[in-house]
N, C-alpha and C positions, 0 to 999 in steps of 0.2 A: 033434697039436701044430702050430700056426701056424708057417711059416717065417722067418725075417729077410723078403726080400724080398715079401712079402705084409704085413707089419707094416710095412712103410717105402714100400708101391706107391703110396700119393696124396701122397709126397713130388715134389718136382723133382730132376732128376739132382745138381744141387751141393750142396743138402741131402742126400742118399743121399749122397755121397760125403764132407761131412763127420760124417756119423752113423758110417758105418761106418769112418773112420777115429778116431774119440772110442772106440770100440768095442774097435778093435785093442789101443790102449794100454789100455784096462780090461781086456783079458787077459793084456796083459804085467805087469800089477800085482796079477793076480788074484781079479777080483770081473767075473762073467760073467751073474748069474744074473738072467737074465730081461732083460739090460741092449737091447734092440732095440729094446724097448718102451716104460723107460726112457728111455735117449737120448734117441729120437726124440719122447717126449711131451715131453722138457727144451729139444732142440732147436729143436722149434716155437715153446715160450713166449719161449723166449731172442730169436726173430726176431720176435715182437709189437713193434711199437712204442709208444711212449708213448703217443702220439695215439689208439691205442684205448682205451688205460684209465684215461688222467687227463683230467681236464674242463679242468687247467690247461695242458693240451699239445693240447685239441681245436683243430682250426685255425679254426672258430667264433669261439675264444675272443681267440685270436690276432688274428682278425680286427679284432673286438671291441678290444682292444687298440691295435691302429694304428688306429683310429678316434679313439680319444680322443685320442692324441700327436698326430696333427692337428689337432685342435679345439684342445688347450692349445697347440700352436704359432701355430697362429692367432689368439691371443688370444680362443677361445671357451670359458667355463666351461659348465661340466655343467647346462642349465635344467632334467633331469627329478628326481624325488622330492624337490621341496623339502617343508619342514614347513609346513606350514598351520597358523596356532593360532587355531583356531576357524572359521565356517560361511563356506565359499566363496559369495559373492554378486557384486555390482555392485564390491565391493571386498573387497580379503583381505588379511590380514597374516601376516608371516613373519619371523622375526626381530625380531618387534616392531615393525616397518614396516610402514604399510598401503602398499597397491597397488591401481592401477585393477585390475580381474579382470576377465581376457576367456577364462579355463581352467577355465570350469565347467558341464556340463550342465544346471543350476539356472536351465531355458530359460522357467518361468512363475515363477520365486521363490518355491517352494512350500519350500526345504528349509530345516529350522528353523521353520516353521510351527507356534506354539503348539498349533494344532488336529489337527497332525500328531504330532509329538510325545506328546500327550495320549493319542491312540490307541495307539501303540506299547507306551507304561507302560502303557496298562489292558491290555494283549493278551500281555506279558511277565508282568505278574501274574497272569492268569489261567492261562494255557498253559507258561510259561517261556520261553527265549530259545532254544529249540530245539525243530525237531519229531523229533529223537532219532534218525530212522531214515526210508528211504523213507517214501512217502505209500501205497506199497501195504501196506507190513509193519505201520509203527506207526498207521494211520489219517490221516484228518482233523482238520482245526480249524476250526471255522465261519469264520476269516477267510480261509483258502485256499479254498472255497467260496463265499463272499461275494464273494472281490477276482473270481474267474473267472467270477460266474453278471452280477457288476458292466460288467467289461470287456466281456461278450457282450452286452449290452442298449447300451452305449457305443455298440459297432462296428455295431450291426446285425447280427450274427453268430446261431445258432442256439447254438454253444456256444465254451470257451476252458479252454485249459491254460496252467499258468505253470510255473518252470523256475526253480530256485536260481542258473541264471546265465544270463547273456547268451547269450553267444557259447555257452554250451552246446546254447541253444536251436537253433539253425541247425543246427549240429553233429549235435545228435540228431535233430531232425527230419527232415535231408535225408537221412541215415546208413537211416534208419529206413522211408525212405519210397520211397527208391530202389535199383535194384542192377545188376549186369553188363548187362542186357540194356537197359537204360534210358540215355537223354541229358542233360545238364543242359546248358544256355544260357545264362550269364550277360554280365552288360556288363563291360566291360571293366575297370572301376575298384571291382568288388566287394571287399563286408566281406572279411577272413579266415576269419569264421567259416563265410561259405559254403564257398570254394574247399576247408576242412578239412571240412567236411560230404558236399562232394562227394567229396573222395577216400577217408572213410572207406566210402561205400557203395556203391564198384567202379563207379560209372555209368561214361559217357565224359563228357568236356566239352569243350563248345567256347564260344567270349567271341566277343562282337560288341562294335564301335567304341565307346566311350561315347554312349549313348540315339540309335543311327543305327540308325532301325526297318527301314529298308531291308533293311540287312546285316541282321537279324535276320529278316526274310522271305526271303531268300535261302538265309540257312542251314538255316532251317524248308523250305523247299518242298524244298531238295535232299535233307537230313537223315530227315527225320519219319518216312518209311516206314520206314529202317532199323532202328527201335528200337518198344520195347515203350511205356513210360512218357516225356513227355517233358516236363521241367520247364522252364520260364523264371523267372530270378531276377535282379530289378531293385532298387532301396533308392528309397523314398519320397522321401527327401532323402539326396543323397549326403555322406557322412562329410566326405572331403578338399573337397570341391568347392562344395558349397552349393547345386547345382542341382536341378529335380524332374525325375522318371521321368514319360516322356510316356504317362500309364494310360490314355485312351482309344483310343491306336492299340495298346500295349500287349492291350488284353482281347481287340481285332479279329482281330489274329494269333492270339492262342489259341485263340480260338472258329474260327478260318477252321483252321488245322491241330491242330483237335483238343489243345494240350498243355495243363500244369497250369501256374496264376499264382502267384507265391510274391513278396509284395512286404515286404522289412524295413521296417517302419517305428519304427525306432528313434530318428531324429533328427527324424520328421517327425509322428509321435503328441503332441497338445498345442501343436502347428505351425502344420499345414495347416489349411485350414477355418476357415469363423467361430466355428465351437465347440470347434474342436481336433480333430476326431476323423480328420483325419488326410488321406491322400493321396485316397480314396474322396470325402469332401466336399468336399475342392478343385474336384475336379472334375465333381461333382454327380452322380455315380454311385453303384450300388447297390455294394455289400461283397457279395452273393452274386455279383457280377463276378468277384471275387476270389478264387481259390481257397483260398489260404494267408497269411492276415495277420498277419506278425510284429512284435514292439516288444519294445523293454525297458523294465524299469522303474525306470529308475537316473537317468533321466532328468528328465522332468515328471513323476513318477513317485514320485520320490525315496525311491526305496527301493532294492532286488536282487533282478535275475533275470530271467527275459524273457514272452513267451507266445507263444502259438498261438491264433488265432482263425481258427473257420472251420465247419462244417460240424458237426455229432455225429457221424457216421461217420469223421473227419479223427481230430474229438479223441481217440473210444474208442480207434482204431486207436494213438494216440501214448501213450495212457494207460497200453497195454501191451504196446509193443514200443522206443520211445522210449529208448535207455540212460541218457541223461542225466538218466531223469524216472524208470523202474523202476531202476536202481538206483543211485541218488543220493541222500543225504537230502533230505526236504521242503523247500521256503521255511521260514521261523524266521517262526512265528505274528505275531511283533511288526515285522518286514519285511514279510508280506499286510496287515496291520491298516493299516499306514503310507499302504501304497501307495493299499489304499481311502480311506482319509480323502482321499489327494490327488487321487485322480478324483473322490468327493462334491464339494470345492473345484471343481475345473477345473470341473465340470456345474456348479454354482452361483454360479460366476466367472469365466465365460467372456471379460470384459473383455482378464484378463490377455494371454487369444491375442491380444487385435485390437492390446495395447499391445506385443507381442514382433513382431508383423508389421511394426507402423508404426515402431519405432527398428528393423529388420536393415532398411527401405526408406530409412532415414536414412540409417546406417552406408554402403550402397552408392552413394547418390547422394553423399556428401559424399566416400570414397574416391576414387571416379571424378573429385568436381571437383578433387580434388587431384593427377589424374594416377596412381593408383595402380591398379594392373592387380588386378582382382578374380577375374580368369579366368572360368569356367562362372557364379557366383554367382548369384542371382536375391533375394539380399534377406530371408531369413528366419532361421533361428535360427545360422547357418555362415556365414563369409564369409571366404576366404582372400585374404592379399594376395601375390602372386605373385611370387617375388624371382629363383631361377632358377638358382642357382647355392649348396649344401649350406653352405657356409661361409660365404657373404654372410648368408642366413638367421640362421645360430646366432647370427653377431655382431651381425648386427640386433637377436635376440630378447633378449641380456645390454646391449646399451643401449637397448635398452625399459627393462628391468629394474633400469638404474641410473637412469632416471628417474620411475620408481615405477609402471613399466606389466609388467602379466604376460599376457604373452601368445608359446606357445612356439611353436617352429620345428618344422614336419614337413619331414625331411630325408632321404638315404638313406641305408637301402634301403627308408622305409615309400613315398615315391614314387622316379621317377628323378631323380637331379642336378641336370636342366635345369629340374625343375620343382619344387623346394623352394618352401618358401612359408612364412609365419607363419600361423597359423588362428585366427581370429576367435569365437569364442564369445559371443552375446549371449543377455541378459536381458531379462524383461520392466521389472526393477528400473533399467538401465541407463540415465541421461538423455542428452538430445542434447547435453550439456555435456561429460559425461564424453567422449561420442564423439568430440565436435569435439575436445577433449585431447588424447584419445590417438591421432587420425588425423592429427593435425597436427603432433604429434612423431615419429611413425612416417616422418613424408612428408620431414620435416627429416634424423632420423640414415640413412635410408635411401639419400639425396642424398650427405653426409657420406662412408658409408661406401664408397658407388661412386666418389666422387671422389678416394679414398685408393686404393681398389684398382685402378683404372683407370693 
């Protein structure tokens, strides 16, 4: 038989000491039976505090919480999960109001595409709106084959896998492809979905300055021996920022220390290039440069989910270690059907790129004659205007918003404080009309607001 002091030894002495006096008085009232073990499993639960077991006492939440009482103190309402009713484009309505729209990745104005659409319903009628089960378990559907054998002849690639979600795709892939004994590299202002890629797959990690190839040969010459596999991961166009990854000195380092290229091209597939295909053509490089080229398709795209282009040995390997791809359901037949019809378009409409190049070269030159800090920006589908301050931002973004411009505030903690900003999202649909609009009022309540809060 177990003793008291062995049933209560991974206690702390003040717990031991009110255990065993709760104890005493159970035997002065008489009920002893088994009571050590007892107590001491009541004891413990009694010292749990909220905050482990309610979501509404997480201090997350809490957090969460004094966030927004600051916002509504400062005269900032809530700009995320408004309703949309109906196709986000060059303009959107909400409340029965339309608005300029600068909040949509709808970067060639493919989505709503009669021709797009078309496809979807034949591919729903034929398949269903579901592929019911992984792609290992339930099979194929000639449009999951189609969009990936499609997107590999796009990229110049040998082959491609696609991914019911974006951000899954990083996730799994890095998860997948790397582990303890291996390095990951990236810049400094990477997606989420990498840095959660990286830490599901045990590598180490280290970040270099935003696109300072120097520091990134530095930390390769010093680092590379150490480790087994060494990945660098850069974004085609960056998210926040709007700038492009420098790929030619990029492949130089890889190829001079041996490691593997992993470039997102989520913001910058249907972008870069006189053809759209991306950060490779910009810069008039091969894609077998590239070791791992990623995109989503939510995008120019206008569908869900992401891919992997790159090699046949890359793909088979992801085909079936992959988590997010072996056990996940498939892409929904009528989401690949979508997404090919909008690469068919993009190939056979390539104008669209060269009219989203030429308004995000508008959008930045007229910003700039207005005095408006664009930060990194370079002029293509992203253009942040840099305000600088969490709170200045939101109340910027609700009077856009009451002058019929939608355009939100990234605020922290998605960057830091000092560098809040409103973010720009352009279309090919977009005129230099509506630009000069909405950069001209931007330029005015932004004046406004400094001069109240100063």
């Amino acid at each position: 038989m177990t003793s008291p002091d062995t049933r209560l030894s991974g206690l702390s002495r003040e717990d031991k000491q009110k255990i065993l006096k709760r104890l005493m008085e159970k035997r002065r009232n008489g009920s002893t039976a088994d009571a050590p073990t007892a107590l001491a499993g009541n004891a413990v639960v009694d010292e749990v505090p909220q905050s482990f077991y309610r979501f509404d006492h997480f201090p997350e939440y809490h957090q969460l919480q004094i966030q927004r009482v600051v916002a509504q103190r400062a005269g900032v309402e809530n700009p995320f999960f408004m309703l949309h009713e109906g196709i986000a484009r060059d303009t959107t309505v909400i409340g029965n109001r339309q608005y300029l729209n600068f909040a949509t990745y709808n970067y060639i104005d493919l989505n709503g595409d009669p021709r797009i659409v078309e496809a979807a319903a034949l591919a729903a009628q034929r398949y269903g709106t579901s592929a019911s089960a992984s792609r290992v378990v339930s099979g194929e559907r000639p449009p999951h084959r189609e969009l990936e054998r499609g997107l590999a002849d796009f990229l110049g690639t040998e082959d491609c896998i696609v991914f019911v979600s974006g951000h899954a795709t990083n996730v799994s892939t890095i998860a997948a492809l790397l582990g303890p004994k291996d390095l990951i590299i990236h810049d400094r202002l990477i997606h989420n979905s990498v840095l959660q890629g990286a830490i599901m797959s045990g590598a180490q990690r280290l970040s270099f300055a935003h696109n300072d190839m120097d520091m990134l040969d530095s930390l390769l010459t010093e680092r590379r021996r150490n480790y087994e596999k060494v990945l660098i991961v850069v974004e085609g166009i960056y998210s926040m920022d709007g700038d492009v990854a420098p790929l030619p000195k990029l492949i130089e380092l890889k190829q001079r220390h041996k490691a593997l290229l992993m470039v997102d091209e989520a913001h910058s597939i249907g972008v870069l290039g006189k053809t759209g295909r991306g950060i490779v053509e910009h810069f008039g490089l091969s894609a077998g440069d590239v070791d791992i080229l990623m995109g989503t398709l939510s995008k120019t795209f206008v569908g869900c989910g992401g891919y992997i282009a790159g090699s046949r040995a890359l793909v088979e390997l992801l085909k079936f270690t992959a988590g997010g791809f072996v056990y996940s359901v498939g892409m929904p037949p009528p989401m690949a059907a979508a997404s090919k019809a909008a690469l068919d378009i993009l190939i056979a409409e390539p104008w669209r790129v060269g009219q989203l190049q030429a308004i995000g070269q508008y959008f930045l030159t007229k910003a700039r004659s207005l005095g408006l800090d664009t930060g990194y920006a370079q002029g293509f589908s992203i253009v942040p205007i840099m305000i600088g301050r969490s709170v200045l931002a939101g109340r910027l973004s609700d009077a856009l918003l009451q002058r019929d411009i939608n355009a939100l505030p990234i605020i922290y903690p998605a960057v830091e404080d000092r560098a809040a900003r409103l973010r720009f999202f352009l279309s090919s649909s977009h005129s230099p009309q509506q630009i000069d609009t909405a950069l001209e009022i931007t330029a005015q309540e932004l004046a406004r607001l400094r001069s109240e809060l100063s």
